[in-house]
N, C-alpha and C positions, 0 to 999 in steps of 0.2 A: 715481650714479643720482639724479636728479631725483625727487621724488616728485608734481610738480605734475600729471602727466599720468596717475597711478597708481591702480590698484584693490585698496584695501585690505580683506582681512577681518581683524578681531581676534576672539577668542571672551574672554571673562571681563572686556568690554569696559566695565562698570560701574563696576566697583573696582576697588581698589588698584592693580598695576602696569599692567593691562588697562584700567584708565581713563586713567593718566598718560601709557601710548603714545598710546590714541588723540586725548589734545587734543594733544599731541605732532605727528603726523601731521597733525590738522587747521591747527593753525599754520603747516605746510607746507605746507600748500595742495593736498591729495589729490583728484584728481578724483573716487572714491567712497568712503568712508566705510563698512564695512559692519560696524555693533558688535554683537558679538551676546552673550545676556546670556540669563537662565533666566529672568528676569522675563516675563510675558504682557502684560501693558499695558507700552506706553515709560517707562521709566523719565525721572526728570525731569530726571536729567545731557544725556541725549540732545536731549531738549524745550531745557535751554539751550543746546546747542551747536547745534541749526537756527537759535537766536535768534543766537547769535554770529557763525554762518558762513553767513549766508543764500545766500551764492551757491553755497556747495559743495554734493553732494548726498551726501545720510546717510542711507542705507537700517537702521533696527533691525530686528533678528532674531530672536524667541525660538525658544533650543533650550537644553532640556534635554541638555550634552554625555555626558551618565551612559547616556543610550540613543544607538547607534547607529543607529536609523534614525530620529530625529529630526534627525542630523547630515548621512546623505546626503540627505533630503528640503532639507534648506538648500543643500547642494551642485544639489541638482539644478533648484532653483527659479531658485538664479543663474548655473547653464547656461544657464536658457531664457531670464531675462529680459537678464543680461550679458553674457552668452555665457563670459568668462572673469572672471580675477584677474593680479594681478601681485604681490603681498606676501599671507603670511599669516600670520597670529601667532596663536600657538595658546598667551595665558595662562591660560584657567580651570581653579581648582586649588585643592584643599580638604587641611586636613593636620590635619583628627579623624581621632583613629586607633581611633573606638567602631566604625566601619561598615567592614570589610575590603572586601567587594564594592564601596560606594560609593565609597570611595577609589582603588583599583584603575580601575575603568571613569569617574572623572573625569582622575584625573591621567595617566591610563596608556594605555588604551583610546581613550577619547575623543579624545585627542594624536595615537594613530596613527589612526584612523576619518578624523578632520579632515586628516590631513595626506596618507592617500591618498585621498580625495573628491578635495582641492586636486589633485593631482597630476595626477588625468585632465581637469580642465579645463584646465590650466596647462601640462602635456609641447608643449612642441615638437615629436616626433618624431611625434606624429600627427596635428599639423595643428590642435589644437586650440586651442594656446595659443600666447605667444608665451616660455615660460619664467615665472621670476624669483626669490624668494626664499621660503622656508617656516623661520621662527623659531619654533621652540619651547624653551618654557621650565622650565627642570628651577628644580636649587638646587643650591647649593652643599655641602649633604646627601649630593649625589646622586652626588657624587666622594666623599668621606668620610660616611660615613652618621653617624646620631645615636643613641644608643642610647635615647633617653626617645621617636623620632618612628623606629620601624622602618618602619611601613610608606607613613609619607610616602617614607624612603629608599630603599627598594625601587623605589616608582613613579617615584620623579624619577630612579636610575640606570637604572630602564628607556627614560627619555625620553632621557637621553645616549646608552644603544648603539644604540636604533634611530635615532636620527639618523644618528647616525655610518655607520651599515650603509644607511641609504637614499644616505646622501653615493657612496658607495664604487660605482666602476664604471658607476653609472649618468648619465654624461655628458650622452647623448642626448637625458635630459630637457628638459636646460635648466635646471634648478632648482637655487639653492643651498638646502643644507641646516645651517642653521647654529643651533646650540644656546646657550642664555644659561644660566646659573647665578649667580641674585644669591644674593649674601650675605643677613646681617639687614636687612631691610624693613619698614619702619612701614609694615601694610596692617592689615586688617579680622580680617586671617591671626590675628596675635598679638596683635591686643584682645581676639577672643574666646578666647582660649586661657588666658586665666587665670580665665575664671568658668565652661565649659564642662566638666560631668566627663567623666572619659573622654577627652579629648583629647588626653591624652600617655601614653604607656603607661610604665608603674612610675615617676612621677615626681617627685622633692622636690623641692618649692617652693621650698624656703630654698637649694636651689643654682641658682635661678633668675639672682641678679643675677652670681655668678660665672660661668654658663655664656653670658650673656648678653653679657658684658664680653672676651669672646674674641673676638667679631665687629663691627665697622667698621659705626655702628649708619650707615641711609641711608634717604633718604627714596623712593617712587616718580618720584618727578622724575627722579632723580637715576637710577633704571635704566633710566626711558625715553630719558633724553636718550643714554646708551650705547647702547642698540638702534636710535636712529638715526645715530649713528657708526657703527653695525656693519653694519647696510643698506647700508651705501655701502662698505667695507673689509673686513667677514669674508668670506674663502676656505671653500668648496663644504666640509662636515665639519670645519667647526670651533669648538671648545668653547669659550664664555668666560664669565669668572663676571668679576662685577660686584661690587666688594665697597667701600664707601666710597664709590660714585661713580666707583673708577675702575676700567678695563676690562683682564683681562689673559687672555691665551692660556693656557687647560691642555692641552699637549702632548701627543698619545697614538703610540702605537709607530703605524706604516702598516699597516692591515688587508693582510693577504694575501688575502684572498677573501671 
């Protein structure tokens, strides 16, 4: 799949891995750009990547993903003015575990809101779109959960089954549904999580560097440059986590229904 000709939406397209897709993407020469980010005035990554990429075009978007109809209003703004999409990557994603509801309706909610918006612009079978791809992004939590981040793990193995379950039977769409799960990630995630209270629930510190030493530390580069190998290779319901930089299939049994 060529991405030269392609309409991309990212949400959490600011930072961390939601940043590194989208210069990722713009490198490859996307013919729309569409970052969207919680911020109300453009943030100033955005402002340098018009300067970088003068020719490409880079619509920013503020939406708060934690409301829902701030999400279909962006859905429905790029119905009328793009009429479709071709890619969507749905990174934005918070892992304080002080705010249950917040947590929940970013990581969890907001994932499926964005991903069926996308879908009714995007389905082939009603003439709207032409298909293509909907990546969403768990963790690698989200197959083994954590015991100090439950409710990060809750939301990201919610983000693995409903992928999986939109993958399944629904062909006619046109759409792959294909899920990421990186490992440890040098993002914004876990700088602020060592001065933030509240952020991990019942947790010592001093088993920080041991639990930390169990996972293949990796930079955002290094997962975006994997989700565009997988744009082009991952099959319609399939799982893959990223751990190191490099990309491997977590097998699941075949849904029956």
């Amino acid at each position: 799949m060529s991405l030269t000709d392609k309409i991309v939406l990212v949400t959490g397209a600011c930072s961390g891995i939601g940043r590194a897709v989208s210069e990722e993407l713009l490198k490859n020469g996307v013919k729309i750009l569409i970052p969207v980010d919680i911020h109300q005035a453009e943030p100033d990554v955005v402002t340098g990547w018009r300067k970088d990429y003068p020719n490409l075009c880079i619509k920013y978007m503020s939406v708060d993903v934690s409301i829902a109809e701030h999400i279909k209003r962006c859905y429905q703004a790029i119905g009328k003015d793009i009429g479709t999409l071709d890619i969507v990557i749905n990174c934005a994603g918070i892992m304080d575990q002080s705010d249950i509801t917040r947590i929940v309706n970013i990581n969890l909610t907001g994932v499926m809101v964005s991903t069926m918006q996308a879908v009714e612009i995007m389905r082939k079978d009603t003439g709207k779109g032409d298909g293509g791809i909907i990546i969403n992004i768990a963790s690698i939590v989200g197959l083994s959960p954590a015991s100090f981040l439950p409710m990060y793990s809750a939301t990201k193995e919610g983000v693995v089954c409903f992928n999986r379950a939109m993958a399944h039977g629904h062909d006619v769409l046109g759409i792959r549904f294909v899920t990421i799960c990186p490992g440890f990630t040098d993002t914004a995630l876990y700088a602020e999580s060592t001065t933030k209270p509240g952020f991990y629930f019942m947790y010592n510190f001093e088993d920080r560097p041991k639990i930390r030493a169990k996972f293949k530390r990796q930079t955002p580069e290094q997962v975006s440059s994997g989700i565009m190998k997988l744009i082009q290779e991952a099959k319609n319901g399939s799982v893959w986590i990223i751990d190191g930089g490099e990309c491997k299939e977590e097998v699941f049994p075949q849904l029956d229904y």
